[in-house]
KOLLOTOR-741876 format. One record per residue (C-alpha): residue in one letter; residue number from 1; z, x, y. Coordinates in steps of 0.001 Angstrom, whole numbers, plus 500000, padded with zeros to 6 digits. Each point is the difference from the previous one (the first is absolute). Layout:
+------+-----+--------+--------+--------+
! rest !  nr !      z !      x !      y !
+------+-----+--------+--------+--------+
!    a ! NUM !      Z !      X !      Y !
...
+------+-----+--------+--------+--------+
//
This chain:
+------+-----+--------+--------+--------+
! rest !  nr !      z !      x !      y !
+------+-----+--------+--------+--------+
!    x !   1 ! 528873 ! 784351 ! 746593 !
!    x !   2 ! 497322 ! 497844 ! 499515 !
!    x !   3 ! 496074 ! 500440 ! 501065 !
!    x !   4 ! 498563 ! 497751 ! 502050 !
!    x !   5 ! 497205 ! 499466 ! 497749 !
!    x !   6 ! 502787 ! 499055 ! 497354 !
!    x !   7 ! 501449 ! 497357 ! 502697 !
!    x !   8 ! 496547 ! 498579 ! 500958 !
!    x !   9 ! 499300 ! 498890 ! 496665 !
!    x !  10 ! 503316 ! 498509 ! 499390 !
!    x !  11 ! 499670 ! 498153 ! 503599 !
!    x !  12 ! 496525 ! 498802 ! 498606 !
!    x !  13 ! 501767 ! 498448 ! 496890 !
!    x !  14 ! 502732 ! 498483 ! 501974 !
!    x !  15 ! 497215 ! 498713 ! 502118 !
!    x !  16 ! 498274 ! 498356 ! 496748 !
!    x !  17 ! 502906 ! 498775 ! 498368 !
!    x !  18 ! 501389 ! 498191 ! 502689 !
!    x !  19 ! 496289 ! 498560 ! 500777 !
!    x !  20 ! 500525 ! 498751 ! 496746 !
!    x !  21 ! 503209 ! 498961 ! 499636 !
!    x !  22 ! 500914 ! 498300 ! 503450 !
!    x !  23 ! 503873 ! 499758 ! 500929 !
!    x !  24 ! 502171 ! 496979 ! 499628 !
!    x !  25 ! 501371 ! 499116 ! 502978 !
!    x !  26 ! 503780 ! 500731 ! 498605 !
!    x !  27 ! 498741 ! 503591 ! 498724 !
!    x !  28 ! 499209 ! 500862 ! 503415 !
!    x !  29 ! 501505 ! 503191 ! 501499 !
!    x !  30 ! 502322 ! 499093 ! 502962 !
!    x !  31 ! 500387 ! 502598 ! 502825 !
!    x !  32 ! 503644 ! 500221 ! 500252 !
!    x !  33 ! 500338 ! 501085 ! 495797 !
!    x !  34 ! 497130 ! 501785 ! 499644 !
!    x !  35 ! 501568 ! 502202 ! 496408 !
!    x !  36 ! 500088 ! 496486 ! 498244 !
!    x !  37 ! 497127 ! 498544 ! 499974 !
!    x !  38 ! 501167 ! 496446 ! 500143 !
!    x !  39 ! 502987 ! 498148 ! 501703 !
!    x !  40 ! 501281 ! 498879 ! 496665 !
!    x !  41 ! 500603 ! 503286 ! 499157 !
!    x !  42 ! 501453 ! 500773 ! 503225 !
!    x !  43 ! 503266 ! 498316 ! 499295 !
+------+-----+--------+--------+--------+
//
């Protein structure tokens, strides 16, 4: 089980790297298939 310190930090990062890398509009995450990330994945 992880510490929430732990998760924090990793939250930060995500925070960062997605600051820095900004989503393309086809990588976005679409409610109704959240596990794939992408509806060309989704299938």
């Amino acid at each position: 089980m992880r510490n929430n310190l732990l998760a924090g930090q990793e939250f930060a990062q995500a925070e960062r790297y997605r600051a820095a890398h900004p989503i393309e509009p086809d990588e976005t995450i679409h409610p109704e298939a959240p596990q794939f990330g992408h509806r060309s994945l989704a299938g």
